[in-house]
C-alpha positions in Angstrom: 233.8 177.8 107.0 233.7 177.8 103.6 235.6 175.5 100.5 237.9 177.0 98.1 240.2 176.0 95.1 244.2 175.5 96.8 246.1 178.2 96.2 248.1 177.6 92.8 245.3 178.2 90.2 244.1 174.5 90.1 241.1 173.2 88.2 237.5 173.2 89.9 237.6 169.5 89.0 240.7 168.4 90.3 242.0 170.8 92.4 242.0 169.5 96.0 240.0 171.2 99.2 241.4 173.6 101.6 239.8 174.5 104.7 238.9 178.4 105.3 237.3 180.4 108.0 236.2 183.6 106.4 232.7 182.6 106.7 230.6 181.5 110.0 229.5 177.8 110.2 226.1 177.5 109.3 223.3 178.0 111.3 220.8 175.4 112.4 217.8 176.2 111.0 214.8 175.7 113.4 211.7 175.5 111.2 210.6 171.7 112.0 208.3 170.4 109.4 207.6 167.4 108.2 210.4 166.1 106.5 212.4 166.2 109.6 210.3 163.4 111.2 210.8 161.5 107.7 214.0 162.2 107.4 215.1 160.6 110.7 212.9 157.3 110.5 214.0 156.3 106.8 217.5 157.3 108.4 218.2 159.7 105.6 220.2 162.6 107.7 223.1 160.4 108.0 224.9 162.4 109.7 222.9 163.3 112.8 219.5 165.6 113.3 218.2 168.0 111.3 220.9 171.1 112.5 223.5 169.5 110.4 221.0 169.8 107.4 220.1 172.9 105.8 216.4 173.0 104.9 217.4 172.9 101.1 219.3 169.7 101.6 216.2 168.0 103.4 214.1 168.9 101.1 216.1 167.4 98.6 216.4 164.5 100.1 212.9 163.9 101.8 211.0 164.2 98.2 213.8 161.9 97.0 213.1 159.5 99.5 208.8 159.8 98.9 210.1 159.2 95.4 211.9 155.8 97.1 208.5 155.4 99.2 206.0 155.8 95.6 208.5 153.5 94.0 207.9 150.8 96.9 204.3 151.4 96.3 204.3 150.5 93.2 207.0 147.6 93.2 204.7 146.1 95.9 201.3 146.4 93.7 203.4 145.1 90.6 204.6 142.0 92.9 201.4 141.5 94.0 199.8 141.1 91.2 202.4 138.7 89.7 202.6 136.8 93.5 199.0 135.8 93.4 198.8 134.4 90.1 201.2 131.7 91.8 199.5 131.6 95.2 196.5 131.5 94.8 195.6 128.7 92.2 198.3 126.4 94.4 196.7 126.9 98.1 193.7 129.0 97.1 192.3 132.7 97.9 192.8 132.1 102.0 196.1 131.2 101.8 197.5 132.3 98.5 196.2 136.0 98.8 198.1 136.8 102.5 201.4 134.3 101.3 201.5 136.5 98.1 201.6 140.0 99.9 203.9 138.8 102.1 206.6 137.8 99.3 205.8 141.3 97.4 206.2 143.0 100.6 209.8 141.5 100.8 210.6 142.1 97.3 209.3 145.8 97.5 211.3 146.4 100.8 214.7 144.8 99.6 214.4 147.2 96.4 213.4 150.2 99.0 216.1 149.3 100.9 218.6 149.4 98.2 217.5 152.3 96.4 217.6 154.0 99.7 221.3 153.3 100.3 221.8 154.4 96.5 220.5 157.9 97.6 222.8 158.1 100.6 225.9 157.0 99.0 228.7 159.1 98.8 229.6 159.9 95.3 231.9 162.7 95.6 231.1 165.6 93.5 232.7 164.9 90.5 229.5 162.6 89.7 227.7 159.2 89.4 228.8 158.3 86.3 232.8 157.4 88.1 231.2 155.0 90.7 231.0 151.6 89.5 228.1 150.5 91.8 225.8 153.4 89.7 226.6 151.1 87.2 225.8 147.4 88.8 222.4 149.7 89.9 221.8 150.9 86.2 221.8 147.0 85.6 219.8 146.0 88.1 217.2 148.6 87.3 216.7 147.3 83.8 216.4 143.8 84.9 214.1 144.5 88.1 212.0 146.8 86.1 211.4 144.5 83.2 210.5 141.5 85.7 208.8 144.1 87.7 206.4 144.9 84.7 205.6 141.2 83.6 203.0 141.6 86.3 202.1 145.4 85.3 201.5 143.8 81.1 199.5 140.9 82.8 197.2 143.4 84.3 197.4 145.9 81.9 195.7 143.0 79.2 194.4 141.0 81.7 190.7 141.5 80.6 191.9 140.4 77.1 194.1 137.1 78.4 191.3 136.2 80.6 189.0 135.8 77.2 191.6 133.2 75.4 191.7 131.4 78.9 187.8 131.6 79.3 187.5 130.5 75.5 190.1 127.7 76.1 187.9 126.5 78.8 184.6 127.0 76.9 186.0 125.0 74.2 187.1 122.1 76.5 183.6 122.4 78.3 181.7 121.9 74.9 184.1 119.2 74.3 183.3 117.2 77.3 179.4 118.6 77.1 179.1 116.6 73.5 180.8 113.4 74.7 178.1 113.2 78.1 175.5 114.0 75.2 176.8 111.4 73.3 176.9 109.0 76.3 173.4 109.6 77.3 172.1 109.7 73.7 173.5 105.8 73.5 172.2 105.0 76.9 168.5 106.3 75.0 169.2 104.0 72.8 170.5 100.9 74.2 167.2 101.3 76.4 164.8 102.0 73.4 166.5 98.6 72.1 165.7 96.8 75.4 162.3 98.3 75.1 161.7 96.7 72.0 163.4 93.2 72.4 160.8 93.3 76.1 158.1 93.9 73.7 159.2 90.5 71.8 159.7 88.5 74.8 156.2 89.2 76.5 154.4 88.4 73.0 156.1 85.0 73.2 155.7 84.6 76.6 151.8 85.2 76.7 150.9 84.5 73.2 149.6 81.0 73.7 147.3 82.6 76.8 145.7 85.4 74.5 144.9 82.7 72.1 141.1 81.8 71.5 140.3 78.9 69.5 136.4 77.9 69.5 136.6 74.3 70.8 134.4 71.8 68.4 134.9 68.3 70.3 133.1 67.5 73.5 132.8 64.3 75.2 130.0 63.1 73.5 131.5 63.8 70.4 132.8 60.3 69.6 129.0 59.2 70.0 127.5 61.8 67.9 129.9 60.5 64.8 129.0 57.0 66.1 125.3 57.6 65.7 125.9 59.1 62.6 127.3 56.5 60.8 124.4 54.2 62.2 122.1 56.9 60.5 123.4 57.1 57.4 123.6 52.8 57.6 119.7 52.7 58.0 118.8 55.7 56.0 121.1 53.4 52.9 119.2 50.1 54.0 115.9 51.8 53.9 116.2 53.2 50.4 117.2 49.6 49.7 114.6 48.3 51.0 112.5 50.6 49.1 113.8 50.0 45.9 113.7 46.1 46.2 117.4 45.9 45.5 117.7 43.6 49.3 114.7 41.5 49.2 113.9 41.6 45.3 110.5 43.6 46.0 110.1 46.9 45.9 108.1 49.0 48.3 107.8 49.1 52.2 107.2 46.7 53.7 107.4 44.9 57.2 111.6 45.0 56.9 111.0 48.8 55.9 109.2 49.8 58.5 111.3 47.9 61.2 114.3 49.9 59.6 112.2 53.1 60.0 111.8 52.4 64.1 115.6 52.4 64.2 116.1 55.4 62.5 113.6 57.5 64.6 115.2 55.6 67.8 118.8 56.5 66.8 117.7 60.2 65.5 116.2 60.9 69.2 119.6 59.5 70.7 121.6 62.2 67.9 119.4 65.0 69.4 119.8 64.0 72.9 123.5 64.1 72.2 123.7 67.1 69.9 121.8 69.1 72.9 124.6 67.8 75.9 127.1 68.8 72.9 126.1 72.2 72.3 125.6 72.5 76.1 128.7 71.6 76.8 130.3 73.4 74.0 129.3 76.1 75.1 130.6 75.7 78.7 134.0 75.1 77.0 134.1 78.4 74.9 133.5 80.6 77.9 136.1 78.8 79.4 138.4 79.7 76.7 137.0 83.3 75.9 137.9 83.3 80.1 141.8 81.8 79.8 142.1 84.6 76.3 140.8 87.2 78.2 142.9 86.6 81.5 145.9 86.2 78.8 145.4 89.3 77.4 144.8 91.6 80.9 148.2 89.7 82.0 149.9 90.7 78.8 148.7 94.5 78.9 149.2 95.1 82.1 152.9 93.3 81.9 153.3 95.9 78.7 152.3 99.0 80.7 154.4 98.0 83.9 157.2 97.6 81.1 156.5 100.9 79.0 156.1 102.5 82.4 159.7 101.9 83.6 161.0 102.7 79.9 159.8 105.8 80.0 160.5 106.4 83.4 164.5 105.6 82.7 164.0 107.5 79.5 162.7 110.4 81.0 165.8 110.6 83.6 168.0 110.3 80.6 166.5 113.1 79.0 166.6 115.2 81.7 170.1 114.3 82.6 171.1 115.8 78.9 169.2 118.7 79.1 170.6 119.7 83.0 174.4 119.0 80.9 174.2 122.8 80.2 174.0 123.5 83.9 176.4 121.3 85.4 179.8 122.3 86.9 183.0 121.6 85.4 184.1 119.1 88.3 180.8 117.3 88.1 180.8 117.3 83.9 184.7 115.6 83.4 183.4 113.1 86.3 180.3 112.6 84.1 181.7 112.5 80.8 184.9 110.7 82.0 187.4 113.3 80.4 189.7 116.0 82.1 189.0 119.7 82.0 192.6 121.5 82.8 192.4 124.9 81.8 196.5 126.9 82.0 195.6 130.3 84.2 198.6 130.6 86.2 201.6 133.3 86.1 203.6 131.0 83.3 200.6 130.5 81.4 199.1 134.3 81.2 202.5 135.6 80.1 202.6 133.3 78.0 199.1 134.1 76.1 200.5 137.6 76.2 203.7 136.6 74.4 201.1 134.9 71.8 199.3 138.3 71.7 201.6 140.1 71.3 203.2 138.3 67.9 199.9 138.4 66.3 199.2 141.8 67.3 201.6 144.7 67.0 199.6 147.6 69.1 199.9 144.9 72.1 203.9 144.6 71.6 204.4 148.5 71.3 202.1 148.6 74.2 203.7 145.9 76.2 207.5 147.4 75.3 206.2 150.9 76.3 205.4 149.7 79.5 208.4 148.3 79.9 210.5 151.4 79.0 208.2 153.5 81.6 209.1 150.6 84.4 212.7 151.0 83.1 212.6 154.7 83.1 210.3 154.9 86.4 213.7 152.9 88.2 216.0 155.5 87.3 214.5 158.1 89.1 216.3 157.4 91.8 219.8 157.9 89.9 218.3 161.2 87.8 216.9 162.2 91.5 219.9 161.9 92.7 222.6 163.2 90.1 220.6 166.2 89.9 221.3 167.3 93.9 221.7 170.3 94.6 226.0 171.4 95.2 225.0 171.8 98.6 223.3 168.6 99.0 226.0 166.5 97.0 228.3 168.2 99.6 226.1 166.8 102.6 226.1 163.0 101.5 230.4 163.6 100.9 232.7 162.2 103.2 235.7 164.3 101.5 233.4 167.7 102.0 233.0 167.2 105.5 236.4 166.4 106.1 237.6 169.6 104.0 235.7 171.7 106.5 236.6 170.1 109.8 235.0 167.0 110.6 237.6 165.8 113.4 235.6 162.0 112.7 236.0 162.1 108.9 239.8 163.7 109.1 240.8 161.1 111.4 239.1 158.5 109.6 241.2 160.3 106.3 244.4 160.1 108.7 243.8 156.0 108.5 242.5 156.0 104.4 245.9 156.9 103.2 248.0 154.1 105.0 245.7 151.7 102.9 248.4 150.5 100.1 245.3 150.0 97.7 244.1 153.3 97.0 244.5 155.1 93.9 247.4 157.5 93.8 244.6 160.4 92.8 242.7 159.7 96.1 245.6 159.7 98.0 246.8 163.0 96.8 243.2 164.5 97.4 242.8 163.0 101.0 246.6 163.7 101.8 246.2 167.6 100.8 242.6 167.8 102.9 244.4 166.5 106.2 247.4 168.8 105.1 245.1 172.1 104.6 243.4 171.6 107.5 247.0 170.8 109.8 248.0 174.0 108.2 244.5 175.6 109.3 245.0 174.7 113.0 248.7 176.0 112.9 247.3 179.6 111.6 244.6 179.9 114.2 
């Protein structure tokens, strides 16, 4: 069977169908490739197995639908990408990674889904353009494809967003580095204070000790002066005496030499004494040098023990502010007592590229490029699809296959123009299909 204008001269566009039998029905091809197994598990031969569709109109539709299946590919790579930037930094690589395929896998299967019953619909043959859904899909395309390429930009300039994030944190790592420096360069201080204020304290404390002051008074000291002052009385008497100023004579006589017996008596008790003096004298400065000595050993070795520990805490300190370089971030904003949060999440990424992309203008073509290609790359679908073949647009037509015989569709027809909300254009076209083919039967 084949489809003609009705008879009457009417348009090719709206000229209604007959039914004619001057040609055989076509024959089932039986050259099984491929596409025939694809065909009947993304469900694309709608209307039964391979038979029904000539090999032009699979092949039509099977790279259309590999078009739907590359489209998935990349919708689900896109998603990906923009999925594990949430994930990931909220329950970390084990859980975010698998959590944010699984979302992109939904997201890239609902869009396969729908682009898949987009390239099934019936259109009729007069085009996409008079079906509103095209248009609901046109929207939809734009606004899935521009989301769809948020994650495509963040990739695309990901080595450059990753620099103002890793400069962000360097700057709030130096940040916290000079405050721990500053912390442990007053700790140095407060102890180098200590150190000296020690210092003070154990000069007080064993001053006295280190001390030596030759001692000059023993016990016989009180006797010596004693003695002395007897001297010096009988040394003045004698020269008295001598001079006649006592007894009115001078010279030496008897009271002279009497005086002179004292003297040498009281000189041999001075000696005596001066000699347990010195002796003992002596005893008491090696006593003293002893107590200085003892002092000062006490004092040094109190000053060393002291140093010791100062340069000990010191030396921690200082190696403490040279390891700051080293130390990870967690361990540094405990340290330093500050907080080092760093943005590098979905929100935050797109929204250094927004700041790119106002300071630079080759990153806003670039990033508007991309999202023309995305938008572009979604209609492929719709361009696949508008340029079908005649014979393929007739395949996926419900008003076609009634026009040459379908009992299923003309009966379904039969019950379409009963329905009081059809156009009066559809009813005329469905209402001269069933009457052709009535008129059909009746001549055969």
């Amino acid at each position: 069977m084949t489809q003609e204008p009705a008879e009457g001269g009417g348009s090719r566009s709206g000229a209604p169908l007959k039914v004619v039998q001057d040609l055989p029905a076509h024959a089932p091809d039986h050259d099984a490739t491929y596409m025939d197994r694809f065909l009947a598990v993304a469900m694309l031969n709608v209307y039964g197995f391979r038979g029904e569709m000539p090999r032009r109109v699979r092949a039509d539709v099977a790279f259309a639908g590999m078009l739907v299946l590359i489209q998935a590919a990349i919708d689900l790579m896109a998603w990906f990408l923009g999925m594990r930037l949430i994930f990931v930094p909220g329950f970390g690589p084990v859980v975010g990674y698998p959590l944010a395929l699984v979302f992109a896998t939904l997201f890239a299967a609902t869009i396969a889904i729908f682009e898949r019953s987009v390239l099934v619909a019936d259109v009729s043959l007069t085009g996409l353009l008079r079906n509103s859904a095209v248009w609901f899909r046109m929207g939809f395309v734009l606004l899935a494809s521009l989301v769809t390429a948020v994650p495509l930009e963040l990739f695309l300039y990901g080595e450059e967003i990753q620099k103002v994030i890793d400069k962000d944190r360097a700057a709030q790592v130096a940040r916290a580095q000079d405050v721990l420096r500053g912390n442990i360069d007053g700790l140095i201080a407060a102890l180098d204070g200590k150190l000296d204020k020690d210092l003070e304290r154990l000069e007080a404390q064993y001053g006295p000790q280190r001390a030596y002051e030759p001692p000059t008074v023993s016990s016989v000291t009180p006797r010596i002066e004693a003695l002395e002052k007897q001297i010096a009385g009988v040394m003045a008497a004698m020269q008295a005496e001598d001079e006649g100023r006592r007894s009115g004579t001078a010279g030496r006589g008897k009271r002279y030499r009497s005086l002179e017996g004292q003297l040498d008596t009281l000189n041999k008790q001075l000696t005596l004494l001066t000699t347990t003096h010195n002796d003992e004298l002596k005893g008491l400065r090696e006593e003293a040098q002893g107590r200085a000595q003892a002092g000062e050993l006490a004092y040094q070795q109190a000053v060393t023990a002291l140093r010791t520990t100062h340069e000990q805490e010191r030396k921690a300190l200082l190696a403490e502010r040279a390891d700051i370089e080293t130390l990870p971030e967690q361990v540094l904003a405990r340290r330093a007592r500050v907080n080092i949060e760093v943005a590098e999440g979905f929100s935050a990424r797109v929204k250094i590229l927004h700041q790119m992309a106002e300071r630079e203008p080759t990153v806003e073509w670039g990033v508007w490029a991309l999202r023309l290609v995305m938008v572009l790359f979604g209609l492929l679908v719709l361009i696949q699809k508008a340029t079908f073949s005649i014979e393929t647009k007739a395949y996926f037509s419900a008003t076609a296959r009634a026009a040459v015989g379908d009992p299923r569709m003309r009966k379904l027809f039969g019950g379409l123009v009963k329905m009081r909300d059809m156009s009066s254009t559809q009813r005329e076209n469905i209402s001269a299909v069933i009457e052709d083919g009535q008129d059909q039967v009746r001549r055969g």
